[in-house]
Chimera marker file (.cmm) of the C-alpha trace (Angstrom):
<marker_set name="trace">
<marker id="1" x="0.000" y="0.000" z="0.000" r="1" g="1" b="0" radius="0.5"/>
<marker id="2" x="1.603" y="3.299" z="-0.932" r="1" g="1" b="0" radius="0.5"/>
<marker id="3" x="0.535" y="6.218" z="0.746" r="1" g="1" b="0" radius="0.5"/>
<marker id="4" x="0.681" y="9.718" z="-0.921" r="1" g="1" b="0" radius="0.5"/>
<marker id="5" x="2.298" y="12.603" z="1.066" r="1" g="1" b="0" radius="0.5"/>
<marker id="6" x="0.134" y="15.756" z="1.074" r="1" g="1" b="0" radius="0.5"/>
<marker id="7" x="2.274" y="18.492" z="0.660" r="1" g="1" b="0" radius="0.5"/>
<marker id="8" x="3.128" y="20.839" z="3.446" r="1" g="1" b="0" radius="0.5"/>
<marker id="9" x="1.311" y="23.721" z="4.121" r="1" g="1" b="0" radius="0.5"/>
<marker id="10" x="3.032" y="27.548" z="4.607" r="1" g="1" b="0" radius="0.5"/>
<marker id="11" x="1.998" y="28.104" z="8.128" r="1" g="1" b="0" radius="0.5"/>
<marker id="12" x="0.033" y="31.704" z="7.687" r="1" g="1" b="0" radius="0.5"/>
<marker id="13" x="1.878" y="34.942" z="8.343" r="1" g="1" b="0" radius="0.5"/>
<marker id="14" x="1.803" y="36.509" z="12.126" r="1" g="1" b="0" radius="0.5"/>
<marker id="15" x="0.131" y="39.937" z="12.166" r="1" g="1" b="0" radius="0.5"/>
<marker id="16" x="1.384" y="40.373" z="15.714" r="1" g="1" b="0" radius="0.5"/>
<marker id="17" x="4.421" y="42.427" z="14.633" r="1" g="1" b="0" radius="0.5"/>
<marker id="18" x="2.205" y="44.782" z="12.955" r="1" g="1" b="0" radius="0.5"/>
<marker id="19" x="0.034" y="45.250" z="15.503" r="1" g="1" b="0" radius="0.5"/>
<marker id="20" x="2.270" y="46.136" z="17.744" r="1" g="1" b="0" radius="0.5"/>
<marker id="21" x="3.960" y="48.996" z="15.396" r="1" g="1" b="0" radius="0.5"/>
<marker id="22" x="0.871" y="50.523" z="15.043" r="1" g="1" b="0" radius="0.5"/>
<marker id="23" x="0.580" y="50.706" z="18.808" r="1" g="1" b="0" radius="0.5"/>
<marker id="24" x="3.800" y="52.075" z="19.453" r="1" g="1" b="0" radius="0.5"/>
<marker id="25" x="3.280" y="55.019" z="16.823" r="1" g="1" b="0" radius="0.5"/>
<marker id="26" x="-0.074" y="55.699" z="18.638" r="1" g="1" b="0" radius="0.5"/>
<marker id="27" x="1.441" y="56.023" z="21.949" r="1" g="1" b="0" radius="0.5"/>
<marker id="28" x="4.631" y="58.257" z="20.211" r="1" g="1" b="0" radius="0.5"/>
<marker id="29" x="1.717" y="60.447" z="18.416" r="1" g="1" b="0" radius="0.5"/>
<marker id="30" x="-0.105" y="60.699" z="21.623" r="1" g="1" b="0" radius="0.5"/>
<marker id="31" x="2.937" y="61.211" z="23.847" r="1" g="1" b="0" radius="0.5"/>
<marker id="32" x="3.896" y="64.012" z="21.555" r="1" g="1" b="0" radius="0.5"/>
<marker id="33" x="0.853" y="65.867" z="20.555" r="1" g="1" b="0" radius="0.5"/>
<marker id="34" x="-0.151" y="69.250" z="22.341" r="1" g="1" b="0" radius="0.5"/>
<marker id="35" x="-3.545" y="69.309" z="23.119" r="1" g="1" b="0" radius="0.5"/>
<marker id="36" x="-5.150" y="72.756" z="23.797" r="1" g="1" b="0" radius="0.5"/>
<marker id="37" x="-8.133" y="74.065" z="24.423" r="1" g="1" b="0" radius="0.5"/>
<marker id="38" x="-10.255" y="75.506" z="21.416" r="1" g="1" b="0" radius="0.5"/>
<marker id="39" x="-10.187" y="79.602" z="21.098" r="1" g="1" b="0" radius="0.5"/>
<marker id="40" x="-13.177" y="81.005" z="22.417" r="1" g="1" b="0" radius="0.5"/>
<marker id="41" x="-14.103" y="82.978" z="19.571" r="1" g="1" b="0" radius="0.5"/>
<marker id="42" x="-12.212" y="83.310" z="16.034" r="1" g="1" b="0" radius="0.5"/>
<marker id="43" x="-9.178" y="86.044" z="16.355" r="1" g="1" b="0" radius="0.5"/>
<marker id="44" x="-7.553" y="87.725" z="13.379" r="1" g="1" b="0" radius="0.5"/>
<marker id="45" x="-4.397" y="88.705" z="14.296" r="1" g="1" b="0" radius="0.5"/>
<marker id="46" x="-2.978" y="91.989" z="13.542" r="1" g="1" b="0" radius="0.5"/>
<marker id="47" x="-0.287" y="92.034" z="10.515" r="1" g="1" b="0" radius="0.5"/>
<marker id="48" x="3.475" y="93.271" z="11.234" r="1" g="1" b="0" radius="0.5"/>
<marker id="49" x="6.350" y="93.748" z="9.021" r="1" g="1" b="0" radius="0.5"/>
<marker id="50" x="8.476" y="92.654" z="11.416" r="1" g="1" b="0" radius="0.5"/>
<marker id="51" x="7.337" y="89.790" z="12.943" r="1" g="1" b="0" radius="0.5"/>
<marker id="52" x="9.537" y="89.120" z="16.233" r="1" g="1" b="0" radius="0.5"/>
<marker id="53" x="10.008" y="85.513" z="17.934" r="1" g="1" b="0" radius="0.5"/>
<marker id="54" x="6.958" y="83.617" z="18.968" r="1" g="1" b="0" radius="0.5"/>
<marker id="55" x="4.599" y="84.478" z="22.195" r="1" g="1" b="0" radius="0.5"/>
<marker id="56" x="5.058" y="82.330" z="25.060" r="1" g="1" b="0" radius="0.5"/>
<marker id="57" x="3.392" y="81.967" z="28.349" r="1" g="1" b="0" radius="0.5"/>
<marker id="58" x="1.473" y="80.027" z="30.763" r="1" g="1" b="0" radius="0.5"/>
<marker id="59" x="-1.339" y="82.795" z="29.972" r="1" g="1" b="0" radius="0.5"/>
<marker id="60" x="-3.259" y="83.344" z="27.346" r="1" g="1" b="0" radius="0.5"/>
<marker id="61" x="-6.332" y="86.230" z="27.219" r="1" g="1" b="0" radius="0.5"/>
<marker id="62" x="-8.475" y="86.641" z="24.183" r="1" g="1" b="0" radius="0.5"/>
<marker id="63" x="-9.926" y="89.984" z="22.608" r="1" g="1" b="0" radius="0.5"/>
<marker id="64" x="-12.574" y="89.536" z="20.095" r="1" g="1" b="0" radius="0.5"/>
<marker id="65" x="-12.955" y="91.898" z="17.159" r="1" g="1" b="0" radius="0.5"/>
<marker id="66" x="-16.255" y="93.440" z="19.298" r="1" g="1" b="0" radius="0.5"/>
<marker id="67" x="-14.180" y="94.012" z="22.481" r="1" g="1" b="0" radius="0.5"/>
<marker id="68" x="-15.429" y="91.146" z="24.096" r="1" g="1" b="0" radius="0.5"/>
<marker id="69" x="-12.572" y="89.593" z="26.461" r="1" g="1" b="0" radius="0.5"/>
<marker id="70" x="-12.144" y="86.069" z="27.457" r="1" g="1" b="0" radius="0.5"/>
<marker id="71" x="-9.631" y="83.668" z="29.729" r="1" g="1" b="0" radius="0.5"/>
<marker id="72" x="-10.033" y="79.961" z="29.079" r="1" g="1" b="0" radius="0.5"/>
<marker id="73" x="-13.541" y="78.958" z="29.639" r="1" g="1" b="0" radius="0.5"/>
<marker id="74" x="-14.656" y="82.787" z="31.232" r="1" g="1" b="0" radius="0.5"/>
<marker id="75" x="-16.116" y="85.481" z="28.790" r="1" g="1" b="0" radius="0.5"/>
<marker id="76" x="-16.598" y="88.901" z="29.577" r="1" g="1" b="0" radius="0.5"/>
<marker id="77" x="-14.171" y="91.847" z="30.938" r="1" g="1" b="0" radius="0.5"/>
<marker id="78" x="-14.998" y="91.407" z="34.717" r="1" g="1" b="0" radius="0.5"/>
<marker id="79" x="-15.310" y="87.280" z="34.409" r="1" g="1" b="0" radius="0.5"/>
<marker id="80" x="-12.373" y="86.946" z="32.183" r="1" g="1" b="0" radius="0.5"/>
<marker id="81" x="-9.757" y="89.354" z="34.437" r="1" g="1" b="0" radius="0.5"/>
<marker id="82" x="-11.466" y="87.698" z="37.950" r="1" g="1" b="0" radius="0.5"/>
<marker id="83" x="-10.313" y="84.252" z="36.329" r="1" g="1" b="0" radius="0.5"/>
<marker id="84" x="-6.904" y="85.410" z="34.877" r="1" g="1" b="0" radius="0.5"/>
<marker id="85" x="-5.921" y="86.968" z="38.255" r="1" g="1" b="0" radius="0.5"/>
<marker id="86" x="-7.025" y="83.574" z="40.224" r="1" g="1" b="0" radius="0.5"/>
<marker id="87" x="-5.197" y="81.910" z="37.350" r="1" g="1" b="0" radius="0.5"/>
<marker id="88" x="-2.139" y="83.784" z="38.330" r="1" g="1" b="0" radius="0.5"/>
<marker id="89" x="-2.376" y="83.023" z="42.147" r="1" g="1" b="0" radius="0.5"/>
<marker id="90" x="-2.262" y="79.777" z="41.463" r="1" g="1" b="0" radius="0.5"/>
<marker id="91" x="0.785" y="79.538" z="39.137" r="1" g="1" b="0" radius="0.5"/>
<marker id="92" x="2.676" y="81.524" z="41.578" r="1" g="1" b="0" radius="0.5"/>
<marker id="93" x="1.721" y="79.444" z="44.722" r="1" g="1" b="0" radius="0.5"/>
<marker id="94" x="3.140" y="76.688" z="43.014" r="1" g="1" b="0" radius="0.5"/>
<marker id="95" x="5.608" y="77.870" z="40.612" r="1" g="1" b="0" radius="0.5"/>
<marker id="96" x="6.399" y="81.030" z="43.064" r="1" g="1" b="0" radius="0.5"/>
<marker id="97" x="6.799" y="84.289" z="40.928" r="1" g="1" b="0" radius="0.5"/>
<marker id="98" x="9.129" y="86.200" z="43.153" r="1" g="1" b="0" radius="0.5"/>
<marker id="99" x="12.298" y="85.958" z="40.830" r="1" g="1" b="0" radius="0.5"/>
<marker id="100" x="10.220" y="86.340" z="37.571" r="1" g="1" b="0" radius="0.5"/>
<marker id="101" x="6.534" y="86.816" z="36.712" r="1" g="1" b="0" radius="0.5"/>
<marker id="102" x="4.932" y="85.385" z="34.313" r="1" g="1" b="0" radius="0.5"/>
<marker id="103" x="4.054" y="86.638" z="30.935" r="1" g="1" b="0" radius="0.5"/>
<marker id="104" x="0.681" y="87.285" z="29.510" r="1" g="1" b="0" radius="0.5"/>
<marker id="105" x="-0.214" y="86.319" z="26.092" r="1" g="1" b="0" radius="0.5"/>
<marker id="106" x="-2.869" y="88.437" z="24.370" r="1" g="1" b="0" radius="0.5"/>
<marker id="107" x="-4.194" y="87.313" z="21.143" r="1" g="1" b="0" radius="0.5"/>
<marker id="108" x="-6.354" y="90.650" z="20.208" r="1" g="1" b="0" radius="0.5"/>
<marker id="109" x="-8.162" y="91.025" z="17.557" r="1" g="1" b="0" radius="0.5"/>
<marker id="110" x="-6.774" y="92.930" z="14.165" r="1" g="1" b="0" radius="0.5"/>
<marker id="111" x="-10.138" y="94.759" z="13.868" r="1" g="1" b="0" radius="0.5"/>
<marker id="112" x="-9.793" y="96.118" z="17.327" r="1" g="1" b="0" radius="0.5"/>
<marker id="113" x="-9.725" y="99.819" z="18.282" r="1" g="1" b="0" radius="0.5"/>
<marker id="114" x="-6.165" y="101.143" z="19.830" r="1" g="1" b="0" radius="0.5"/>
<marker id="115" x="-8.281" y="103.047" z="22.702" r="1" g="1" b="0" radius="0.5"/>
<marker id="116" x="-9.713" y="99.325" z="23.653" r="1" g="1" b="0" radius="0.5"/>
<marker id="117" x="-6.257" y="98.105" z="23.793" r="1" g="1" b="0" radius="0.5"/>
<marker id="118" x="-4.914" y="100.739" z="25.805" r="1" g="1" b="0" radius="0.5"/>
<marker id="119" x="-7.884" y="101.030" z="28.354" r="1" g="1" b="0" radius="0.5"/>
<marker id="120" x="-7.552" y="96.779" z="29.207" r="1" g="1" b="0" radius="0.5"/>
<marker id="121" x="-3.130" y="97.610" z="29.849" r="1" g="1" b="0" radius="0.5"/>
<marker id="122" x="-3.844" y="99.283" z="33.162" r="1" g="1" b="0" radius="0.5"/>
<marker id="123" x="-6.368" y="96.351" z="34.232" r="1" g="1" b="0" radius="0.5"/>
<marker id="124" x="-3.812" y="93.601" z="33.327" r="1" g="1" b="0" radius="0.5"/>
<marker id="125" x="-0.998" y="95.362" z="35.404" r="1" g="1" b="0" radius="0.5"/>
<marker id="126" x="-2.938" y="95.477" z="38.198" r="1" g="1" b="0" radius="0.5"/>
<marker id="127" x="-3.958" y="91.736" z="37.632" r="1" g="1" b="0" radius="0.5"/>
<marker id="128" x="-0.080" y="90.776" z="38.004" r="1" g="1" b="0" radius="0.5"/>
<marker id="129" x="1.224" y="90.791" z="34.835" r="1" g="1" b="0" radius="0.5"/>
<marker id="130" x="4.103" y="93.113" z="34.330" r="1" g="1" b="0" radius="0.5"/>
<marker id="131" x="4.836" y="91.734" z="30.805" r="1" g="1" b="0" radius="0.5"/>
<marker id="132" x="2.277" y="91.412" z="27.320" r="1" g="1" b="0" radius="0.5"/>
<marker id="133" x="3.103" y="89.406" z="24.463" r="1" g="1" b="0" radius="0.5"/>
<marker id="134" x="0.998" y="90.515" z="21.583" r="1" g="1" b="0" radius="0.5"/>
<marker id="135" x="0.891" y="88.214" z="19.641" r="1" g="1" b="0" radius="0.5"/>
<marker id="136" x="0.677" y="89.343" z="15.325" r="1" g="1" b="0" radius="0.5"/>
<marker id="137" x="1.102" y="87.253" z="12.031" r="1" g="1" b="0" radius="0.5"/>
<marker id="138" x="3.433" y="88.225" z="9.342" r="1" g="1" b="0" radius="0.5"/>
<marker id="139" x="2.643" y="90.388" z="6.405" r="1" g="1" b="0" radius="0.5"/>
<link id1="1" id2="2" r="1" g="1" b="0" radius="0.2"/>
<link id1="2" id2="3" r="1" g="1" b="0" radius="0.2"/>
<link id1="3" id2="4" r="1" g="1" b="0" radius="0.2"/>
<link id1="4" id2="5" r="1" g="1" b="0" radius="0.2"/>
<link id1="5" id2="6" r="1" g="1" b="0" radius="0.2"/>
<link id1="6" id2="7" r="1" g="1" b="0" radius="0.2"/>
<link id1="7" id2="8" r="1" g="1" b="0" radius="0.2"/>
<link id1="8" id2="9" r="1" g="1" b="0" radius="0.2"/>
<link id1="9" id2="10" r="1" g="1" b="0" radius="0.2"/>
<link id1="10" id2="11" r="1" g="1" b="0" radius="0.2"/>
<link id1="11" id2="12" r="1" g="1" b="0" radius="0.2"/>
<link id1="12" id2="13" r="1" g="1" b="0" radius="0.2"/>
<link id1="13" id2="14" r="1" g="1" b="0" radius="0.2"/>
<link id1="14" id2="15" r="1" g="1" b="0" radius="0.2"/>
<link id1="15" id2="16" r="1" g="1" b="0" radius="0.2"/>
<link id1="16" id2="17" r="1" g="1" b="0" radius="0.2"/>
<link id1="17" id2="18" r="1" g="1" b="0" radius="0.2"/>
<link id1="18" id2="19" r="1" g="1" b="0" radius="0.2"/>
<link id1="19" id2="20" r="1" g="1" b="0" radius="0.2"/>
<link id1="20" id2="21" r="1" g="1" b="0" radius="0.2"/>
<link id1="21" id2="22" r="1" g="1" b="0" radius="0.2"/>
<link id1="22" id2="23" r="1" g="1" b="0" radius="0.2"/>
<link id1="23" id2="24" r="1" g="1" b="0" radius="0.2"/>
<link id1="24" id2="25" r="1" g="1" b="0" radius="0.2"/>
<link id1="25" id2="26" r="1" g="1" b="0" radius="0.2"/>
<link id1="26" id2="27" r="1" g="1" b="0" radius="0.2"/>
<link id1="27" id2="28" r="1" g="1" b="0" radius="0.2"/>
<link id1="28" id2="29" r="1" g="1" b="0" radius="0.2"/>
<link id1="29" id2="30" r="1" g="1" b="0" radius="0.2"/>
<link id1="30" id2="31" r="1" g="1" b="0" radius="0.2"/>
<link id1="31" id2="32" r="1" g="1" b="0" radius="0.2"/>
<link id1="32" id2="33" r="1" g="1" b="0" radius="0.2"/>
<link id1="33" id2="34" r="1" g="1" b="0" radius="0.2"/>
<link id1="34" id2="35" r="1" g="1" b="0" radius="0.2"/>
<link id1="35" id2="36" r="1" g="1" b="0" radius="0.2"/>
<link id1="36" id2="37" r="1" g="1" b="0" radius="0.2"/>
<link id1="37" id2="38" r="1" g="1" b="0" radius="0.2"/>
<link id1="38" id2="39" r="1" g="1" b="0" radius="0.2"/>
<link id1="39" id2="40" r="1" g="1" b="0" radius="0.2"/>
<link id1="40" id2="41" r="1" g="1" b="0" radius="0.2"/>
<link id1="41" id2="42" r="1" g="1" b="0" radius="0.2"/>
<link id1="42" id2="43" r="1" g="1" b="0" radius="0.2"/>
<link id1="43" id2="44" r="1" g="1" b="0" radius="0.2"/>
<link id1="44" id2="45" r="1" g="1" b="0" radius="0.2"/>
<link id1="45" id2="46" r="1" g="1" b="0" radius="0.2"/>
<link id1="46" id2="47" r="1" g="1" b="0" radius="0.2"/>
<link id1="47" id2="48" r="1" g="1" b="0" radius="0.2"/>
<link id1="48" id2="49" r="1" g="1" b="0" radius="0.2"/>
<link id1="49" id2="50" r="1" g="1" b="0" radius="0.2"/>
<link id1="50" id2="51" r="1" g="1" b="0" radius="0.2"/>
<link id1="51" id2="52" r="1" g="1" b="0" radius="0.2"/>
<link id1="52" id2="53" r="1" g="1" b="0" radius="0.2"/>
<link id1="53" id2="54" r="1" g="1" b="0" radius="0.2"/>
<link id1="54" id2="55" r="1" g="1" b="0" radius="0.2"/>
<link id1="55" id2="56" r="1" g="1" b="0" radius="0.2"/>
<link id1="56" id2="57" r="1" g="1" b="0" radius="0.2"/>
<link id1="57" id2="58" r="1" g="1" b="0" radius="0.2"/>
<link id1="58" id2="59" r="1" g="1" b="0" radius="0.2"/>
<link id1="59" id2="60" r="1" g="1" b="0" radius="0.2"/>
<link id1="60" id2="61" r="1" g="1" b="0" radius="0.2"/>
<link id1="61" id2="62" r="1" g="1" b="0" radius="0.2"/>
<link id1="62" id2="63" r="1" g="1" b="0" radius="0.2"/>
<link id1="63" id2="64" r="1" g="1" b="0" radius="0.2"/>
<link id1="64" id2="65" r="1" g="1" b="0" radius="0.2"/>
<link id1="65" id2="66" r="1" g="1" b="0" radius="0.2"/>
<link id1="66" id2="67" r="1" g="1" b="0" radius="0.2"/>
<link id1="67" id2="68" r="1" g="1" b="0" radius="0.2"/>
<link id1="68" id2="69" r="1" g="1" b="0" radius="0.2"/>
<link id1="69" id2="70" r="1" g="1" b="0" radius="0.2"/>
<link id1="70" id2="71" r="1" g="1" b="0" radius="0.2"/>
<link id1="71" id2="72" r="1" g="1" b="0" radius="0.2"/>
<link id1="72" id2="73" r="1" g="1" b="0" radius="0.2"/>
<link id1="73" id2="74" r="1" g="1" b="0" radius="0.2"/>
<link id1="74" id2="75" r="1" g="1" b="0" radius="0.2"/>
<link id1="75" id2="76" r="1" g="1" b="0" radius="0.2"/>
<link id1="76" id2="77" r="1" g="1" b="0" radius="0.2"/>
<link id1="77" id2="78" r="1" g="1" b="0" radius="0.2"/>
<link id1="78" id2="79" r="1" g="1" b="0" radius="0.2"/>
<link id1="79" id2="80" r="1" g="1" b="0" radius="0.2"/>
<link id1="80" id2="81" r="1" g="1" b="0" radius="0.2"/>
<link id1="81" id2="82" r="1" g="1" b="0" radius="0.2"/>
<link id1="82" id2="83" r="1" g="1" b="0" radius="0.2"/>
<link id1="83" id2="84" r="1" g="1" b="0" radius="0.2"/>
<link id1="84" id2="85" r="1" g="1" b="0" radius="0.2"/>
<link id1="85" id2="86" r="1" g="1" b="0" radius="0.2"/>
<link id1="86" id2="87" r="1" g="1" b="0" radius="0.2"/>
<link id1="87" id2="88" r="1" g="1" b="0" radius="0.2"/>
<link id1="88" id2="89" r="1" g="1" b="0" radius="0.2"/>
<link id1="89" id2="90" r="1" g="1" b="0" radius="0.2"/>
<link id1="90" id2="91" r="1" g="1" b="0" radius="0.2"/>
<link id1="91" id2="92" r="1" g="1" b="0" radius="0.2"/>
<link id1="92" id2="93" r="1" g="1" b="0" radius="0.2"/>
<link id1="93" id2="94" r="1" g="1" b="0" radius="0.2"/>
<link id1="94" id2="95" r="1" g="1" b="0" radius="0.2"/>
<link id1="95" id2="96" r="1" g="1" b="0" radius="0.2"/>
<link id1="96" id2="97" r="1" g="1" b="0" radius="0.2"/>
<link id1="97" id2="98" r="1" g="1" b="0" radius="0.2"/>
<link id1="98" id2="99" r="1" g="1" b="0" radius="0.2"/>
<link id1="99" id2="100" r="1" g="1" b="0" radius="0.2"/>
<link id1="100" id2="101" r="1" g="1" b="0" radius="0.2"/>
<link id1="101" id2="102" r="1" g="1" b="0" radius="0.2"/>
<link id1="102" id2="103" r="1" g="1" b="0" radius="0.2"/>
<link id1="103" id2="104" r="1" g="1" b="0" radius="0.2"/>
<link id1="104" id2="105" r="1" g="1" b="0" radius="0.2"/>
<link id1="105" id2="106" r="1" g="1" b="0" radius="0.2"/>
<link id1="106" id2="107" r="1" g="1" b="0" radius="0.2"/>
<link id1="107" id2="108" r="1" g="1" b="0" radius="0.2"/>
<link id1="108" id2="109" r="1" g="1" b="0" radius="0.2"/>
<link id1="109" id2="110" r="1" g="1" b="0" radius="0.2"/>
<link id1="110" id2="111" r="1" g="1" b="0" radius="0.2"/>
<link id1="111" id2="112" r="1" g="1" b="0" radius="0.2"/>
<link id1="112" id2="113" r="1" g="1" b="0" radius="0.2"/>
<link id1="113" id2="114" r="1" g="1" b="0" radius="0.2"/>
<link id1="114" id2="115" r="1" g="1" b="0" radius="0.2"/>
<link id1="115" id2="116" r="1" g="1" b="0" radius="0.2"/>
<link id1="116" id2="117" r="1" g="1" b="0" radius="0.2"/>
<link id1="117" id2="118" r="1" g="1" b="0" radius="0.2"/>
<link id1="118" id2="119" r="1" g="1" b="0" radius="0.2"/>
<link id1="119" id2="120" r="1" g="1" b="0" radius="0.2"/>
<link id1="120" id2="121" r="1" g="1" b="0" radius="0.2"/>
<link id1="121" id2="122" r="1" g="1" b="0" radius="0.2"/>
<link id1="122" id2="123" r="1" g="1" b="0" radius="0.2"/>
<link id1="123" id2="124" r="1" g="1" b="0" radius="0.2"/>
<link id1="124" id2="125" r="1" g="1" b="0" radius="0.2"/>
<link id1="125" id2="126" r="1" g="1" b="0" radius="0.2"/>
<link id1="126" id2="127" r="1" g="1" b="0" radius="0.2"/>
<link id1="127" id2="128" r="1" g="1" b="0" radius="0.2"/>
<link id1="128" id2="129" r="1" g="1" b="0" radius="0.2"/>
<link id1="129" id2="130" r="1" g="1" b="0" radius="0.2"/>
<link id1="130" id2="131" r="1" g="1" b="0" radius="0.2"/>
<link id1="131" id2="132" r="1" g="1" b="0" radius="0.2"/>
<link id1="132" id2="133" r="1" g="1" b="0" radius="0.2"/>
<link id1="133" id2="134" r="1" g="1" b="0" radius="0.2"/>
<link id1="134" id2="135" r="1" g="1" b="0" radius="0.2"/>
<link id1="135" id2="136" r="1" g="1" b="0" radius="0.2"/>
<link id1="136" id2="137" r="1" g="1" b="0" radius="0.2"/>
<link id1="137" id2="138" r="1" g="1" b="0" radius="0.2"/>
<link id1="138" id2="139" r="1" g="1" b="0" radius="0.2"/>
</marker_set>
């Protein structure tokens, strides 16, 4: 009696390697990725000719075209300035700001008056902040 010999199947590819690449570029693009809150309202920067480095700080305050201010999730002047200065008293209690304080990032509006601008200075200095970083975009 002669047996036949079935030929040998290819034992099927392992998907495990791929799986775990795509895992470990998930965690890298999640590890990396800045996540940030969404602007309160939509901000047109004002143009410059020439633009300087790029605005940092912990801070960030929002003027809208129509005047209206805003700090993270608080809108309006009084709500907005109440939140940035508690905000501020926070960062320092844990950061301290005796050697340096921080700096205050305002994103205003390119559409906004000059006389708007200049009356919210005052109310930022005495909120803390002896440094603004107005932040512009590039002719």
């Amino acid at each position: 009696m002669q047996f036949t010999t079935l030929p040998r199947r290819k034992p099927p590819e392992s998907i495990v390697p791929m799986i775990n690449v795509v895992f470990l570029l998930l965690i890298f693009f999640l590890m990396t990725a800045q996540i940030s809150a969404p602007e309160p309202f939509e901000i047109t920067p004002p143009d410059t000719v020439n633009p300087s480095e790029e605005a940092e700080g912990e801070f960030t305050l929002y003027l809208s075209s129509q005047g209206e201010l805003a700090f993270r999730d608080a809108i309006g002047e009084q709500a907005a300035l109440a939140a940035l200065d508690v905000a501020r008293g926070a960062f320092c209690a844990t950061d301290g700001c005796t050697k340096k304080m921080p700096a205050l990032v305002l994103r205003a509006d390119g559409a906004i008056l000059a006389k708007r601008l200049a009356a919210l200075m005052p109310k930022i200095g005495q909120a803390g902040f002896a440094t603004v970083q107005l932040v512009t975009s590039p002719q």
